[in-house]
N, C-alpha and C positions, 0 to 999 in steps of 0.2 A: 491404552488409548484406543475408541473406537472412531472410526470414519464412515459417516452416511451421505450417501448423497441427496440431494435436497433439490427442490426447484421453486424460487421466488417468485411471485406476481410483481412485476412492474407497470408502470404506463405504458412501458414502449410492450410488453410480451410477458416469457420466461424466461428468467435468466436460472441455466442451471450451476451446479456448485456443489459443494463438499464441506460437512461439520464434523470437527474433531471434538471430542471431549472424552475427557481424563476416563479411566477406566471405573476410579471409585465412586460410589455412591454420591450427591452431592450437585451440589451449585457452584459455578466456575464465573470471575467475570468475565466479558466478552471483548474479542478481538478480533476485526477484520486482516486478514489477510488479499492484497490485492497483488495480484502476478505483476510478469515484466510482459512483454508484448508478444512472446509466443505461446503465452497460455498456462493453464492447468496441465500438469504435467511429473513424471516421476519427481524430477528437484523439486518443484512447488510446494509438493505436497509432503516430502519430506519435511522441506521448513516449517510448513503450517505445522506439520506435525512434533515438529521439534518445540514452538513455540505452545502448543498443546500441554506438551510434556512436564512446562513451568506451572502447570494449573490456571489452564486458560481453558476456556470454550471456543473455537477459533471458527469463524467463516471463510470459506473462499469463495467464491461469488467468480462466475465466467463473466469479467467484465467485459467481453467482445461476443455477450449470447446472441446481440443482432446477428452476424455475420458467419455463426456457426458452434456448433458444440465444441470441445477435442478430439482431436488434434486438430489445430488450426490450421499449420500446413505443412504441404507436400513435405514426406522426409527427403533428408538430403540439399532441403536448399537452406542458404545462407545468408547471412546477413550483407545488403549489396546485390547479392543477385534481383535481376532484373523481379524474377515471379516471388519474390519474397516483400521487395519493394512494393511491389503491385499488392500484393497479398495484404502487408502494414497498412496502406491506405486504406484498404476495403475494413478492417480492422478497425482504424481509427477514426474513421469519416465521419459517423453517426454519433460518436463520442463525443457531444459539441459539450460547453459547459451548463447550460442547462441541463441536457440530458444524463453527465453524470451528475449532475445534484437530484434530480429525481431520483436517478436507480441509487445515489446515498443514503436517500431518504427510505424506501422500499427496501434497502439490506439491514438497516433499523430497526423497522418494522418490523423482521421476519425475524431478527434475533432474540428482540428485547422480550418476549415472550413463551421463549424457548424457555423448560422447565430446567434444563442444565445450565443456565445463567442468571448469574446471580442479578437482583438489581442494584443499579447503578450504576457508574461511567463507561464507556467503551472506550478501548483502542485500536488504533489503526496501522498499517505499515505497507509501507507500496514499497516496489523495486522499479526503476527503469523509469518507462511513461507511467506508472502506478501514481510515481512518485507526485504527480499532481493530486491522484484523484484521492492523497488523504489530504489533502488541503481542501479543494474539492467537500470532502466528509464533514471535516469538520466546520467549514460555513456553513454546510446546511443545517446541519443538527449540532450547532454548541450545545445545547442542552444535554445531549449525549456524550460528545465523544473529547474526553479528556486526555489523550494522549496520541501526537501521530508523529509517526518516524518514515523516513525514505530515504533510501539506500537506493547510490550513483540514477536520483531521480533529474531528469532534463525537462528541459526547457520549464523551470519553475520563476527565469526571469525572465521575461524579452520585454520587446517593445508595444507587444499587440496589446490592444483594449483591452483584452481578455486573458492578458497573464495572469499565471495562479497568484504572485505574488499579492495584485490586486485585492486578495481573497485577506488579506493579514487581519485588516481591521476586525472581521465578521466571527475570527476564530478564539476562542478561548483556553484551547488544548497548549497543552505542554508538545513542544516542537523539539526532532530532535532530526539533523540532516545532514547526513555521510557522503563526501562529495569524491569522485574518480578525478585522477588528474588527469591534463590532457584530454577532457571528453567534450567530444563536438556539442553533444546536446544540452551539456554545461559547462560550457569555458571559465576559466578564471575570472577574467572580467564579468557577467554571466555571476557569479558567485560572489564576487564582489558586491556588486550591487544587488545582490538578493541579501548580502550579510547588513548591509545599509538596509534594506527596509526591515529590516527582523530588528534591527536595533531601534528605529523608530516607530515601531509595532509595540512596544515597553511588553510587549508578553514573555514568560520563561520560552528559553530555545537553549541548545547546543545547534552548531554548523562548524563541521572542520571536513578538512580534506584528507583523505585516506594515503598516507607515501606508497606512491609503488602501485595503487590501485588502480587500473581500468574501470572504463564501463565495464558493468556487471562481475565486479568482484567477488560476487558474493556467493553466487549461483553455481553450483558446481557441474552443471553440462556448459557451460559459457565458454570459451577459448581464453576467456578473462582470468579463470576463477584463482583465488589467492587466501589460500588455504588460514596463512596466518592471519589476515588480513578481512578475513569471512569471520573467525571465531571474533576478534574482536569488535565489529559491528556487534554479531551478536549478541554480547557482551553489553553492549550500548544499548541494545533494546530492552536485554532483560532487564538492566536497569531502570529505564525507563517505565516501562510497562509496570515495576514493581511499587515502583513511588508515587507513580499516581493512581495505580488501581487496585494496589492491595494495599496500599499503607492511608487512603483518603479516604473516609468517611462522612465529608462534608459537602458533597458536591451538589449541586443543583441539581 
């Protein structure tokens, strides 16, 4: 497996980021990988790279390039602390939903051209707040992105005009959504009624709730992380990823 770093043109700038692909010879489909909100990082990029290792072409894409390269912040602060809080919002502010459907559209662009991806579908996979922006992906470009997965992803229901869930109608990817118990930025009820629109959305999905799982389960610098509990996500994606984008040859 090698790793290059890379930097995309968008409308708002450059966003930079990191592509894995496989060590052999050869065409790989394509898969976004999108972080959790502290960034590009040694865990991140082990995942990407783990996910790599299945015979993918993976992007990671700094989706907070407005606001800064890696490391996003200060070491030593935490999640709750005042300058960390502060830090998130600077992070997340300019990420409005039009702006991540542009830069969806511009990590598209930058892949579907790459000589080490194969043509046809991509997939997607967020963690944390990621966990919108493959909903996010896959409205902008159905044409493209046949498969997106998000693990202990929040606020995917509320009440605002501009909940992801909104996004259902527009998507035509294979959905699959690992939910933490107990998590503020997706509560049961919160999941509940996100498992109500996915059912009146008539499109293929998995959504179940992780026992025993925290926010960020999955991530192994997280204070969350749950070792049995990670591989089997895992496990969920390779599946996923495998049935629609290695086993599908008819896609638009």
């Amino acid at each position: 497996m090698t790793e290059t770093e890379i930097e995309i043109h968008t409308s708002h700038g450059t966003a930079d980021g990191l592509l894995y692909q496989p060590e052999e010879n050869g065409s790989w489909p394509g898969v976004f990988f999108f972080t959790d909100i502290s960034g590009i990082r040694a865990s991140q990029r082990a995942m990407a790279a783990r996910v790599c290792s299945e015979g993918y072409a993976v992007l990671m894409p700094n989706l907070y390039y407005r606001a800064g390269r890696p490391p996003l912040f200060e070491p030593g602060l935490k999640f709750g602390d005042e300058k960390f809080m502060k830090r998130m919002a600077e992070l997340l502010s300019p990420l409005t939903p039009e702006a991540t459907e542009r830069d969806a559209a511009s990590y598209v662009d930058f892949l579907a051209p790459q000589s080490v991806v194969k043509k046809g579908p991509f997939g997607a996979v967020g963690l944390c707040v990621s966990g919108a922006t493959v909903l996010h992906m896959a409205a902008a470009r159905p044409d493209r992105i046949a498969a997106g997965g998000s693990f202990h992803g929040g606020h995917l229901y509320t009440d605002a005009p501009t909940s992801p869930h909104l996004l259902l109608p527009r998507i035509k990817a294979r959905l699959y959504f690992g939910h933490a118990v107990n998590d503020n930025s997706m509560p049961q009820v919160a999941i509940d009624n996100f498992n109500h629109a996915l059912q009146a959305w008539g499109g293929k999905y998995e959504s179940e709730v992780y026992d025993g799982a925290r926010h960020g389960w999955t991530v192994t610098d997280s204070a969350a992380y749950n070792a049995p509990q990670a591989e089997r996500a895992f496990r969920a994606l390779k599946r996923l990823l495998a049935e629609t984008l290695l086993e599908r040859v008819d896609y638009i």
